[in-house]
LUMVEXTI-195664 format. One record per residue (C-alpha): chain; x, y, z; residue in three letters; residue number from 1. Coordinates in nm, 4 decimals. Layout:
<r ch="A" x="X" y="Y" z="Z" aa="Ala" i="NUM"/>
...
***
This chain:
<r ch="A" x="4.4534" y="9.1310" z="-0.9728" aa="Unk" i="1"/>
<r ch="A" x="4.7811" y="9.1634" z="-0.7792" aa="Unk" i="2"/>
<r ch="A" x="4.8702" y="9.0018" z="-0.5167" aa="Unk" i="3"/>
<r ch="A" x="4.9841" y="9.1214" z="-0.1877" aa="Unk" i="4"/>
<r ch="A" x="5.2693" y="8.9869" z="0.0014" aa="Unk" i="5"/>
<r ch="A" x="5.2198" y="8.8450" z="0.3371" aa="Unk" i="6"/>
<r ch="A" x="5.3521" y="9.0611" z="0.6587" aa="Unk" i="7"/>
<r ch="A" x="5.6792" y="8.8969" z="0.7157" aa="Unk" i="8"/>
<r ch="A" x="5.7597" y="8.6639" z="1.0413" aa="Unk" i="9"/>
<r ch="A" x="5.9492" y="8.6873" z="1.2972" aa="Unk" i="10"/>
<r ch="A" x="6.0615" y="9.0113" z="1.5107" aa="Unk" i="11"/>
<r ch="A" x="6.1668" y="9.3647" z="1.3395" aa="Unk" i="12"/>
<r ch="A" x="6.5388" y="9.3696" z="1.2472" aa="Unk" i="13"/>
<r ch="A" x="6.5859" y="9.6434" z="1.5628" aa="Unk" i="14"/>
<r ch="A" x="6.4789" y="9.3866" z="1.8187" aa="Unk" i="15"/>
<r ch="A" x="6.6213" y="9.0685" z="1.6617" aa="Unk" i="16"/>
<r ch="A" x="6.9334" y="9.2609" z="1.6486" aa="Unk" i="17"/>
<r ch="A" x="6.8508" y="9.3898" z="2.0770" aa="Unk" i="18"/>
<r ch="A" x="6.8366" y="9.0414" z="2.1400" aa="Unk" i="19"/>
<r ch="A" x="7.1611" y="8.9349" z="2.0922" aa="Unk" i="20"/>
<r ch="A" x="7.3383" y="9.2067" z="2.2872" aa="Unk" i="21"/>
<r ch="A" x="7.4915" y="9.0980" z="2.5994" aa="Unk" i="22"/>
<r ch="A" x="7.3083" y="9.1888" z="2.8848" aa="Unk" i="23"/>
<r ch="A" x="7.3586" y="9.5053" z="3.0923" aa="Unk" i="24"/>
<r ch="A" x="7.4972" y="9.3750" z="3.4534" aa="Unk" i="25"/>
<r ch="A" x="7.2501" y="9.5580" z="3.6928" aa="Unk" i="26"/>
<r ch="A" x="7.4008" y="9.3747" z="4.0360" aa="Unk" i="27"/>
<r ch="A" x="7.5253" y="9.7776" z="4.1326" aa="Unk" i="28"/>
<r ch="A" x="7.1504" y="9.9509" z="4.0674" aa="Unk" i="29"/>
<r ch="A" x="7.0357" y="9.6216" z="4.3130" aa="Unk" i="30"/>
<r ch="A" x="7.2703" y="9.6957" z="4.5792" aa="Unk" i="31"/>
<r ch="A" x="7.1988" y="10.0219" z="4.5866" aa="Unk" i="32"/>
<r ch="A" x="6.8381" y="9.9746" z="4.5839" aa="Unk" i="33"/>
<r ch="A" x="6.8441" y="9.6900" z="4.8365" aa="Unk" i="34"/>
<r ch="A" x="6.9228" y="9.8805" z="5.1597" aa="Unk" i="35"/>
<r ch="A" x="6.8096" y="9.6519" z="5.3934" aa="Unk" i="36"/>
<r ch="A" x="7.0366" y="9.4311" z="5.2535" aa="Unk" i="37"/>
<r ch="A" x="6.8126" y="9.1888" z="5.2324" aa="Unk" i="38"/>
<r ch="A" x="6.8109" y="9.0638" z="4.8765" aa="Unk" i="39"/>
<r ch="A" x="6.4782" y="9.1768" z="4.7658" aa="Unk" i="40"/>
<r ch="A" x="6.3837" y="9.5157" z="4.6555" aa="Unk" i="41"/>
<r ch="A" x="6.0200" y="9.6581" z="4.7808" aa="Unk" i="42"/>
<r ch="A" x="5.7833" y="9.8742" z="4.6375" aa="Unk" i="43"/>
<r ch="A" x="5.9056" y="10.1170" z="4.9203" aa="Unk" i="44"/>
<r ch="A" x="6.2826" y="10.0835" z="4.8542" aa="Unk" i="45"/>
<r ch="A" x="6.1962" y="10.1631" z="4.4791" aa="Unk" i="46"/>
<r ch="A" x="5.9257" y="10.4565" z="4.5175" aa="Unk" i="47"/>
<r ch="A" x="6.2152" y="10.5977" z="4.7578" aa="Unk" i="48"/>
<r ch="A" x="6.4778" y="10.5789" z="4.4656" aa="Unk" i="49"/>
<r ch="A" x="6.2812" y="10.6908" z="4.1833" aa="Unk" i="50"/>
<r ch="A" x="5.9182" y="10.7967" z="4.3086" aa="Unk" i="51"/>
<r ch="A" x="5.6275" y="10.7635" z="4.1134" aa="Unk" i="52"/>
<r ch="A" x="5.6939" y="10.4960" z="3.7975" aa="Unk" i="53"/>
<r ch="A" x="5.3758" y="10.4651" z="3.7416" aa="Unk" i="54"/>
<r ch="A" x="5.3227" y="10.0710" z="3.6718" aa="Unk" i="55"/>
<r ch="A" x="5.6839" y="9.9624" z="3.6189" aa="Unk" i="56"/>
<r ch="A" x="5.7719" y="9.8111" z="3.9331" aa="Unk" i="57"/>
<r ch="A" x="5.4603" y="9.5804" z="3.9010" aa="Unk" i="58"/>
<r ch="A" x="5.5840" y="9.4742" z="3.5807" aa="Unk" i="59"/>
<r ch="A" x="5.9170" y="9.3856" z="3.6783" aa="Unk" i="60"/>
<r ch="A" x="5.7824" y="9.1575" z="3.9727" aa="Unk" i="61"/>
<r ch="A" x="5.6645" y="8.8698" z="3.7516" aa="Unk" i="62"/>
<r ch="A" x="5.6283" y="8.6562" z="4.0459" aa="Unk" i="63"/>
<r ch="A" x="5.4036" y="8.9213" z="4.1432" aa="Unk" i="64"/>
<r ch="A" x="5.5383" y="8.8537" z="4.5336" aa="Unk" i="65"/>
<r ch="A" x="5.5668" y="9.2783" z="4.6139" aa="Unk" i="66"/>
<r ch="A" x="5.9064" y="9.2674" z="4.5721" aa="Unk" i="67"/>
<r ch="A" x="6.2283" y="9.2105" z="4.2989" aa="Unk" i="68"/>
<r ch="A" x="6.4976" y="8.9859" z="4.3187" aa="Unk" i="69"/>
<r ch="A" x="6.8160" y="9.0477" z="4.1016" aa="Unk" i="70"/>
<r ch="A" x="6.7094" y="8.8048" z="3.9191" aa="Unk" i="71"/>
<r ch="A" x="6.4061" y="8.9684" z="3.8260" aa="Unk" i="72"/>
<r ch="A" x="6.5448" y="9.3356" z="3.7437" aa="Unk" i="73"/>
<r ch="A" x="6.8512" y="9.1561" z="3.5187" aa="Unk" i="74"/>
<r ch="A" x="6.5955" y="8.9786" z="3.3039" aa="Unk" i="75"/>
<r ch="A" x="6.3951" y="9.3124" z="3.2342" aa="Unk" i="76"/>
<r ch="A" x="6.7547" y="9.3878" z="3.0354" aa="Unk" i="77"/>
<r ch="A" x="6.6813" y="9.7192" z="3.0005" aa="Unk" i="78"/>
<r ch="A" x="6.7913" y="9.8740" z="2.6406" aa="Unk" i="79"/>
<r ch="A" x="7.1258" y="9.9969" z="2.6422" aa="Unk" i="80"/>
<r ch="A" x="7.0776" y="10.3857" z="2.6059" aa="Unk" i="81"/>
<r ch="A" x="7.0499" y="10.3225" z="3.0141" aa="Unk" i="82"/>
<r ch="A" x="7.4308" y="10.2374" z="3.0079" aa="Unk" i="83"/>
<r ch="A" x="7.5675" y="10.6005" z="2.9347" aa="Unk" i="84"/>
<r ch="A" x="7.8746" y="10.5996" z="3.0698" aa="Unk" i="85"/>
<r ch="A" x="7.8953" y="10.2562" z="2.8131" aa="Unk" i="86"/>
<r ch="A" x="8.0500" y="10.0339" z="3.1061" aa="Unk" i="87"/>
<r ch="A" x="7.8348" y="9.7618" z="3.0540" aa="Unk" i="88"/>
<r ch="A" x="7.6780" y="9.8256" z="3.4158" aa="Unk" i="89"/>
<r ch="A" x="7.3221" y="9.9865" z="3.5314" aa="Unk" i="90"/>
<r ch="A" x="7.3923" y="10.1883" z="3.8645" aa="Unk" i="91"/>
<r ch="A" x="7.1277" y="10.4372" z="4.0072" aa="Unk" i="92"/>
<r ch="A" x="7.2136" y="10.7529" z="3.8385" aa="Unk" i="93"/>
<r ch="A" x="7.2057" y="10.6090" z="3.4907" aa="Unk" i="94"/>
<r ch="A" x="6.8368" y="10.4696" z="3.6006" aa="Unk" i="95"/>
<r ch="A" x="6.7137" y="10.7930" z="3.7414" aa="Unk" i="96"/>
<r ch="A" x="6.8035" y="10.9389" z="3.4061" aa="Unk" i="97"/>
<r ch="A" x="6.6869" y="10.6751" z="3.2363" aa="Unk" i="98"/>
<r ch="A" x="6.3375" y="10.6816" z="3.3751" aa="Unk" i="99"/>
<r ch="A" x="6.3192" y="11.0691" z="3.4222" aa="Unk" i="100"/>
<r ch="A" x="6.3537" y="11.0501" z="3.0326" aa="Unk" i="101"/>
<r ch="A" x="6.0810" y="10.8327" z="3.0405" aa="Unk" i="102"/>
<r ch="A" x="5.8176" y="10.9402" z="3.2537" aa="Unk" i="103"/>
<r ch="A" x="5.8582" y="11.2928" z="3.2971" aa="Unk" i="104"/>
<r ch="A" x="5.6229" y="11.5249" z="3.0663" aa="Unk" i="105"/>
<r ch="A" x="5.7966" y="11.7241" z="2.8366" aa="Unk" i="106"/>
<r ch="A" x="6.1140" y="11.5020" z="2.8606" aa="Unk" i="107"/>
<r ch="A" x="6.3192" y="11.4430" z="2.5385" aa="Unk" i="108"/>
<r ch="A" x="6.2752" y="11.0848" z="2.4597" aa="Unk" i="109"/>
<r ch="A" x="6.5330" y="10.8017" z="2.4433" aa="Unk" i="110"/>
<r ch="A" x="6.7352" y="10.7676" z="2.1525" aa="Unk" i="111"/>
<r ch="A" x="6.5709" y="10.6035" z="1.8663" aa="Unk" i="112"/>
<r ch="A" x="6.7331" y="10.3026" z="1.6984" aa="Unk" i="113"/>
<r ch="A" x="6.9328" y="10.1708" z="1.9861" aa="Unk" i="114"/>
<r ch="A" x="6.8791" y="9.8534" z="2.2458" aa="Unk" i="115"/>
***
């Protein structure tokens, strides 16, 4: 009777690998976000920017408080396909794409294989 192998620990080689990227500097996408200047971004700020998101602006507030800090969006990290101008920086036009990619219907998908 052979036996199988267990499944092996730990995360997949892609995300252990996403991990230890440095993280993408988002402080621009905030500011431009934040227009009340008042270091929080609200539900209303965001829907303004981007529209519907479905759920996503719920699960960056982990405080759950109706609103993200800078804090907050810089530890979603987002995976670095966002960046595409590659200058280590989020701003709002590389988001817009980013999530038009994502939840538009009929939108060709992220690339696969990269953070």
């Amino acid at each position: 009777m052979a036996q199988t192998q267990p499944p092996p620990s730990g995360p997949p080689p892609v995300a252990a690998a996403c991990r230890d990227l440095p993280r993408l500097d988002q402080s621009a996408l905030f500011a431009a976000l934040d227009t009340g200047h008042t270091g929080r971004i609200t539900k209303a700020q965001w829907s303004q920017a981007f529209g519907s998101t479905g759920t996503l602006f719920e699960d960056l507030d982990t405080d759950h408080q109706g609103y993200l800090t800078l804090d907050e969006l810089q530890a979603s990290n987002p995976p670095h396909w966002v960046d595409r101008n590659k200058d280590g920086k989020i701003d709002l036009p590389e988001e817009k794409a980013a999530l038009s990619s994502l939840y538009t219907p009929g939108a060709a998908p992220p690339p696969r294989g990269e953070c």
